[in-house]
N, C-alpha and C positions, 0 to 999 in steps of 0.2 A: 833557696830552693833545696829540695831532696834528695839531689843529685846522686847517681852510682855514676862511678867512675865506668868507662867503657875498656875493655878487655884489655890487658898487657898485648902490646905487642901489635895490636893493631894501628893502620897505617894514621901516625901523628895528626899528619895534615886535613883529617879528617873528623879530630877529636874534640875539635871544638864544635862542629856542626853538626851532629845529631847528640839531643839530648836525651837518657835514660832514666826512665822514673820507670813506678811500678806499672804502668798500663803495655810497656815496649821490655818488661824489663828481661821477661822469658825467651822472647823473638831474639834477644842478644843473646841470652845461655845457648839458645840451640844453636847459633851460628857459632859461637866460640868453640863449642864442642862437635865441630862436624867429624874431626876425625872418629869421635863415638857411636856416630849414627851407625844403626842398624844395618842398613841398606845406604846405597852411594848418595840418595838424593833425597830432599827435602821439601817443605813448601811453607812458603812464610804468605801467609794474609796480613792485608791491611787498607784501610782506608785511602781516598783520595792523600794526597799532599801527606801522607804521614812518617813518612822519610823511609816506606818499603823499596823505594829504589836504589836509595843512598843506602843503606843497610848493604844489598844487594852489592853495589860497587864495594864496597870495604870489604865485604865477607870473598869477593871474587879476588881483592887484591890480597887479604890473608891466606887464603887458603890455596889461589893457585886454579882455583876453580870457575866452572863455569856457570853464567846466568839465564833464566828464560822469563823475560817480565811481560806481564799481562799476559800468563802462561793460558788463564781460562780460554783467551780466543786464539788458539794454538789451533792447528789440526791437530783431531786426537793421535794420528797416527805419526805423525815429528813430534811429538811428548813421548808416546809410548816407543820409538826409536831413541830418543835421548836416554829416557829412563834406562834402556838397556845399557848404551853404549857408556855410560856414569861406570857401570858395574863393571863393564868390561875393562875397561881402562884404567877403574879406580880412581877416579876421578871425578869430583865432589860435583853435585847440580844442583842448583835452587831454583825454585820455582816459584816465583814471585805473581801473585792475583790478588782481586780484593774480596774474595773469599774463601774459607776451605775447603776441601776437594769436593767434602759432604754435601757440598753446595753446587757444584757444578754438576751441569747435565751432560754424564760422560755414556758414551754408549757402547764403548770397545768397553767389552768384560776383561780384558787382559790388561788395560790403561787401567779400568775400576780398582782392582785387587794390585795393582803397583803402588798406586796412591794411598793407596787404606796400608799399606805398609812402610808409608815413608813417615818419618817425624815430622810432624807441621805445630806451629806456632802462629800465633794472630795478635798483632798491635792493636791493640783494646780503645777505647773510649779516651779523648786524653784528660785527668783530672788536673785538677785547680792550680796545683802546683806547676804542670806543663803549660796549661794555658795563658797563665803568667808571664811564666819563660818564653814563649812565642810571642808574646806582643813585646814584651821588651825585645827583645832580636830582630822583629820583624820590623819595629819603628827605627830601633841601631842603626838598619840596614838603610835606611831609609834618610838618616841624619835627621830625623826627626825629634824634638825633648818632649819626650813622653815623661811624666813625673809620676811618681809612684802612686799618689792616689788617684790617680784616670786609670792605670793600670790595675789599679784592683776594683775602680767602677767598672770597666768595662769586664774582668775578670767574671765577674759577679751575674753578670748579663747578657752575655756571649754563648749562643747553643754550643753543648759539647761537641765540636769539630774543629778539624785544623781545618777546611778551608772555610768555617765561619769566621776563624781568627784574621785567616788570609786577605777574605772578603770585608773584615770590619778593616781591618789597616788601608786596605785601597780607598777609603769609600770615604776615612777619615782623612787619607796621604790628600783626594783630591780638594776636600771641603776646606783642609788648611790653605793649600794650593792658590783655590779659587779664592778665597776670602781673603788670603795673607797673614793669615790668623793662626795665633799659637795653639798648638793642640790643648784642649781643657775639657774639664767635666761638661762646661755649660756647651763648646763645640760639639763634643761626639752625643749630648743629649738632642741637639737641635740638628745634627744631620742624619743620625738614626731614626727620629721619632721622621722627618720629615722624609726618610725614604721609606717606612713604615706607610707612614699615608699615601706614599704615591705608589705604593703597591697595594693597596688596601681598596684605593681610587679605580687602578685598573681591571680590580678581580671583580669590581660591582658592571653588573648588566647596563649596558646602555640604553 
C-alpha cells in the first residue's frame, strides 16, 4: 500500500490505526499545521466510520487542544461561543461534522462569517489502495485468514465507503461463523449475492 507516514511527533500509540493515503491526506496537513492556522479553530469533514473522530483525539492530544464532534448538531450559539473563546485563549478547536460548513444550515450570520474563515479539510472518498487496507485490518482484527485474493475480490466490488467495508466484514465475519467455513471467494460470492436477493425480495410489493 501507499502509505504516508503520519506527522513526527504525533501520539505513537496511535500510529498504527489511522491510515493515510491521498483521499485523508490534506485533513492530516491541516491538523499538523494548526499552529499556522489563520484563525484559532478549524473544521475537518468526513464520512461515517472514516477515522474523523480518531483524527480528532490525536490532533487534541498533539496539540493541547480542544474538540467539538458532530459539531453540525451543536446549538449555533455554543459553536459561535467556542469559536470565540479558541481566539481568546489561544487555544486550537476542531470542529469535527460530516460536512463542510458550506453545507450546514447556519442561521446566526456572526457563526456564518466565523466558519467561512476557519481552515476546513474533508476526508474524501476512500480509493482502492485504502479499501484494501481496511479489509485486511478489519478481518486482522477479527482473527479471521482473509487471503489476498478475496481481498482484492471484494476490493474490486465493494461501494466506495468505509462503512460498506465495515458492513461487508460483518456479513462475511457472521456467514463464516454460522457455516464454520473459511473465508473464500466462493463464501463472500454466495453470502453477498444471497443478501442482495434478500433485499431485492423485500423492496418488491407484496
Amino acid at each position: 500500500m501507499n502509505q504516508i507516514a503520519l506527522p513526527l511527533g504525533w501520539p505513537a500509540e496511535e500510529q498504527g490505526e489511522f491510515l493515510v493515503v491521498e483521499s485523508n491526506a490534506r485533513a492530516v496537513r491541516m491538523l499538523e499545521h494548526w499552529a499556522t492556522w489563520p484563525v484559532r479553530t478549524a473544521v475537518l469533514a468526513g464520512p461515517p466510520k472514516s477515522g474523523r473522530s480518531l483524527l480528532g483525539r490525536i490532533f487534541a492530544a498533539r496539540s493541547g487542544g480542544s474538540v467539538i464532534d458532530d459539531a453540525q448538531t451543536v446549538a449555533e450559539e455554543e459553536l459561535f461561543h467556542a469559536w470565540n473563546r479558541a481566539q481568546e485563549e489561544r487555544r486550537p478547536l476542531l470542529l469535527i461534522a460530516a460536512a463542510l460548513p458550506s453545507h450546514w444550515p447556519v442561521a446566526l450570520p456572526d457563526l456564518r462569517s466565523r466558519l467561512a474563515a476557519s481552515p476546513a479539510a474533508a476526508i474524501g472518498t476512500p480509493e482502492d489502495t485504502l479499501i484494501a487496507a481496511l479489509f485486511e485490518r478489519g478481518f486482522a482484527r477479527r482473527h479471521l485468514d482473509a487471503r489476498p485474493d478475496l481481498i482484492t475480490w471484494l476490493t474490486a466490488r465493494t461501494e466506495r465507503s468505509h462503512t460498506a467495508v465495515i458492513d461487508t466484514i460483518d456479513r462475511l465475519d457472521r456467514a463464516a461463523l454460522a457455516g464454520r467455513r473459511r473465508l473464500t471467494i466462493p463464501l463472500a460470492r454466495e453470502t453477498l449475492d444471497l443478501d442482495k436477493s434478500a433485499r431485492n425480495r423485500s423492496d418488491c410489493p407484496s
